[in-house]
N, C-alpha and C positions, 0 to 999 in steps of 0.2 A: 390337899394343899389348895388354897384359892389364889386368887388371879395375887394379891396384892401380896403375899409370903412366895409368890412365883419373880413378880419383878423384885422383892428384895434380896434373892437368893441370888437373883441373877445380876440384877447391880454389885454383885460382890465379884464375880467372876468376869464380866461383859471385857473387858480388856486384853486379860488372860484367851480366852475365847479368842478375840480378832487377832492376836500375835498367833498362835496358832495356826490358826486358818489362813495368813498370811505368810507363815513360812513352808505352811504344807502346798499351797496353789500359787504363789510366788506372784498372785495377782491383784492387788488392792479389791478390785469389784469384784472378783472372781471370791476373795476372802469376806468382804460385805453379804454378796451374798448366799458361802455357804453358813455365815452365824445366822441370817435371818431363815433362811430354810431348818435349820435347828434349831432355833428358838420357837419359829411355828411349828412345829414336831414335837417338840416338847412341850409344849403349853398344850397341842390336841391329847397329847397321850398323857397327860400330867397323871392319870390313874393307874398307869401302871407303874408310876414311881412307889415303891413298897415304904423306902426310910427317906424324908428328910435329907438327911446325912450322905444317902448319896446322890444327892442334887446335882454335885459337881461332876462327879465322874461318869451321873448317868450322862449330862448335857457334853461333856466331851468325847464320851462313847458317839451320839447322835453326830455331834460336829467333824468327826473321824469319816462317817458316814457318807456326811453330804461332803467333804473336800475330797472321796475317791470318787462321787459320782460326777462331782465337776473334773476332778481328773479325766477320767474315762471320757465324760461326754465333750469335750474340750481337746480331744486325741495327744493330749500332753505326754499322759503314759499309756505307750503300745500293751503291755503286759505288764499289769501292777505285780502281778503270782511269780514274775520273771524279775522284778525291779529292772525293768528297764525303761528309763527316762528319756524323752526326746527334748531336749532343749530349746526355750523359749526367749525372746528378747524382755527383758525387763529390768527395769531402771532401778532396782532395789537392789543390783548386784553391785554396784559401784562400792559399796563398804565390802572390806575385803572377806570380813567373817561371812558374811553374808553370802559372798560368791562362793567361798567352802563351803558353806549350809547348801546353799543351791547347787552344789557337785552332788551330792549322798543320792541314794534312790529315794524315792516317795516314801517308801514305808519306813527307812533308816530318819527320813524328815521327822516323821511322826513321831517315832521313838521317841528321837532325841528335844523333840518338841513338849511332847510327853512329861519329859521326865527335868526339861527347864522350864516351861512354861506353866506347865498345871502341877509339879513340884511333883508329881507321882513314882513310887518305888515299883521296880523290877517286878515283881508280881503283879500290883495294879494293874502295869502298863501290859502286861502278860496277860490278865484277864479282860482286859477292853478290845484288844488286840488277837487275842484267840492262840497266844501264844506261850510257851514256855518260859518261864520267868529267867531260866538260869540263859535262854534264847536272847530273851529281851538283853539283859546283862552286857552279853559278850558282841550281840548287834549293837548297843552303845557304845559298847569300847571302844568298836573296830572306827565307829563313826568318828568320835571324839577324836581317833585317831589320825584318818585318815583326813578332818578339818585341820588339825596341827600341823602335819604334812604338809598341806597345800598351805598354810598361813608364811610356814616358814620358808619355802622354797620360792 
């Protein structure tokens, strides 16, 4: 792939991408720049992209990447292996969906981020994630659910 089929793949995603990253680090800059840390990751390694076709899921794989490492490095989540989140002040909670999005764990984020954002099925998100697809499933559910919960109370 060269430079110029690399920004047009990516112009197609580049939005999907920052919603992502902005629901998984809950931080404008902090979501800026883990897309630019995976864009630049993706463009050094563009040779080990095998198809085309998975353009999109390799760069959301990578973007998965860099928003745990700003996690971690940012002491936001004490134990991501644990989901356990330490709460952060941030001005994007004021919609209410959004304050239930920012309830879930990190990686219940991503899922669900996953699977509205980059539109990816149970499996997919199973194999980006290093998880069991029938996993993935019922950790959406629980999430989906427990945002309704909190919507409605």
């Amino acid at each position: 792939m060269d430079t110029k089929e690399f920004t047009n793949h990516y112009a197609q995603i580049h939005v999907d991408l920052y919603k992502f990253a902005l629901y998984v680090v809950k931080h404008p800059q902090d979501a800026e720049d883990a897309v630019s840390e995976a864009v630049i990751a993706a463009y050094r390694n563009i040779h080990k992209l095998k198809k085309d076709e998975s353009f999109r899921a390799w760069m959301f794989t990578i973007l998965k990447n860099q928003c745990l490492k700003i996690l971690k490095q940012s002491h936001r989540v004490v134990a991501f292996e644990e989901n356990m989140a330490v709460a952060t002040p941030d001005f994007t909670q004021d919609h209410e969906v959004r304050r239930a999005f920012s309830e879930l764990s990190a990686e219940d984020r991503m899922i669900v981020s996953f699977s509205v954002f980059g539109g990816y099925k149970s499996d997919e998100i199973g194999a980006m994630m290093k998880m069991n697809a029938a996993t993935v499933r019922s950790r959406k559910n629980r999430a989906f659910e427990k945002m309704r919960s909190w919507l409605v109370s």
